[in-house]
Structure formats: structure tokens, C-alpha cells
Residue, then its C-alpha position, 0 to 999 in steps of 0.5 A: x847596122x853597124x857591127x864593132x870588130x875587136x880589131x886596129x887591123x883594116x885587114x882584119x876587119x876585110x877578113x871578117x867582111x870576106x868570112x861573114x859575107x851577105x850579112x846586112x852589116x858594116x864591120x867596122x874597125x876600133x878606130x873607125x868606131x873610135x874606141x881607144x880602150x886597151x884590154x889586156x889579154x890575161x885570160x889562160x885560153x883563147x875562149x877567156x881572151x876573146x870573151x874579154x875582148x868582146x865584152x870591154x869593147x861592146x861596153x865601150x861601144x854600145x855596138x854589137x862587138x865580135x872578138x877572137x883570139x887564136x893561136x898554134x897548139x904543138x903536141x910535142x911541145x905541150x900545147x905551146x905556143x898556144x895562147x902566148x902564139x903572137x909573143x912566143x918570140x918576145x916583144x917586137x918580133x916578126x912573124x919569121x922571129x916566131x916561127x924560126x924560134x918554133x921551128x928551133x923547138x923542134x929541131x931532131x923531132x920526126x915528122x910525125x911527131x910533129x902535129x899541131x893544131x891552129x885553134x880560134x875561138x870567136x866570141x860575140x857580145x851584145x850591148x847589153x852584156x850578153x856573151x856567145x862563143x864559139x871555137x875552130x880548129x885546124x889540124x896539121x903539122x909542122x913542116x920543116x921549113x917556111x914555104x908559100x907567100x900567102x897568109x901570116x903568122x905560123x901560117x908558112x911552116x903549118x902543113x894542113x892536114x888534107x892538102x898533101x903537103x902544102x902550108x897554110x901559106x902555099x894555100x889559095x886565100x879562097x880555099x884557106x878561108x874555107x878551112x881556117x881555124x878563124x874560118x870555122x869559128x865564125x861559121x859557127x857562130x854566124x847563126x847566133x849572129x844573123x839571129x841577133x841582126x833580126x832582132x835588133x834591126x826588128 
């Protein structure tokens, strides 16, 4: 059975595969499903973003279709970047523009003034139009500087709540797809979609 992940990013797709492991399903990419639909993300929060997402491109595809939009929630900074995360820094900016330009934010703010959260809320659409969500959450702080090779986005100056002090970035990727805010959010909703596989494949 074949499953649409609401994605252009191969490794995206293999991230889902690695998460959703044991499944009898294929992942498949927009364009391995040849979908060439671009759905604007204009929701307020990352659950109407995903919903969206989920919804156009299962229309588009007659597939089931799993979406999610996540992003950085920082308390001291009202709940930014929150669902503007991936264009804090404006268009065609790096991963280290968007973290330079958080880690600038809070220039002079202590330590622990410095909590945030990543958030990911994944969303599952049938063909038929039917929509399920379910949200992950991450909690830590910001560092003060970028550390570790591994992951992506805010993941260098994120310090994970539970792992001293290591960024998201310095974790091993086995222990950071036990933990992640993407991580959750698909363990939540992989009961819906087991659920959904039996019965389209029965």
C-alpha cells in the first residue's frame, strides 16, 4: 500500500519511513507520486497548516496522505518564531541565518529565561476527505551558541530538557528520533493510521 508524504525532501520521506518503521506501506514523495500542487501554508497554527496540507494533496492524490508542520515556540519571545520558524530570517535564508537571528533575539536574556519548546503536529487524511491530527512536543532551551553536526533547523542551539546539556544537534539520531517533537507526533497518530491500512487493505 502505497502512503503520500506531504513532502519534496527524500530525506524527509526516509525520516517518516525510520519513524513509522514495520508498517506494510511504501512513503512516497510529491514527486514520486507526481503531484506538482502547491498549497500555501496560511494557517495561524501549525495543526491548520498540517491540516491543509494533508487535505489538498490527499484530494490531489486519491492516496492516503500524511502532512505536519512544526516549528520553535520561545517563551521570552512570545511564542516566536512559532509557525513563521522555517522563514524567521526571510526568503532564501540558511538554517544558521534563522538561528543567528534567534540567538540575536535574545542577546542579554539569562539562561533560564530561555525556554522553548519544538512543537509538530501531524495530520492524516484519507481520500475521502477525512481528517486526524495529532501534536509532539519537545521541551528545552536555547543554548548560547550553535553545537553539534547532526539534525537541522534550530536543532544546533536547542538544549534538550533531560540530556544535560546537549543540543538537539549533539544528540545520536536513534535517540533524537525517540524524542523529537516530530518523533511524538507520529507515535501518536500511528494507532489512527495502522487502523486505516487494515482497512483499506481489507
Amino acid at each position: 500500500m502505497r502512503i503520500l508524504v506531504a513532502t519534496h525532501n527524500a530525506g524527509k520521506r526516509r525520516e517518516y519511513a525510520e519513524l513509522l518503521a514495520g508498517l506494510p506501506v511504501q512513503f512516497l514523495t510529491l514527486e514520486e507520486a507526481a503531484i506538482t500542487l502547491d498549497v500555501e501554508e496560511s494557517g495561524l497554527t501549525f495543526e491548520a497548516n498540517a491540516r491543509l496540507k494533508a487535505e489538498a494533496f490527499a484530494q490531489a492524490s486519491s492516496l492516503l496522505t500524511l502532512a505536519d508542520d512544526s516549528g520553535l515556540e520561545v517563551e521570552a519571545l512570545d511564542g516566536a518564531p512559532g509557525v513563521y520558524s522555517a522563514r524567521y530570517a526571510g526568503p532564501g535564508a540558511s538554517d544558521a541565518d534563522r538561528y543567528r537571528k534567534l540567538l540575536k533575539a535574545l542577546d542579554g536574556v539569562p539562561g533560564d529565561a530561555r525556554r522553548a519548546r519544538f512543537r509538530c503536529v501531524a495530520a492524516l487524511c484519507t481520500p475521502e476527505g477525512t481528517l486526524f491530527s495529532a501534536e509532539g512536543i519537545c521541551e528545552g532551551r536555547i543554548g548560547f551558541e550553535p553545537r553539534g553536526s547532526h539534525g537541522f533547523g534550530y536543532d544546533p542551539v536547542f538544549v534538550v530538557d533531560g540530556y544535560g546539556e546537549q543540543t538537539m544537534a549533539e544528540l545520536p539520531p536513534e535517540i533524537k528520533n525517540q524524542i523529537s517533537h516530530r518523533a511524538r507526533a507520529l507515535q501518536a497518530i500511528r494507532p489512527t493510521l495502522e487502523r486505516l491500512i487494515a482497512e483499506y487493505r481489507g
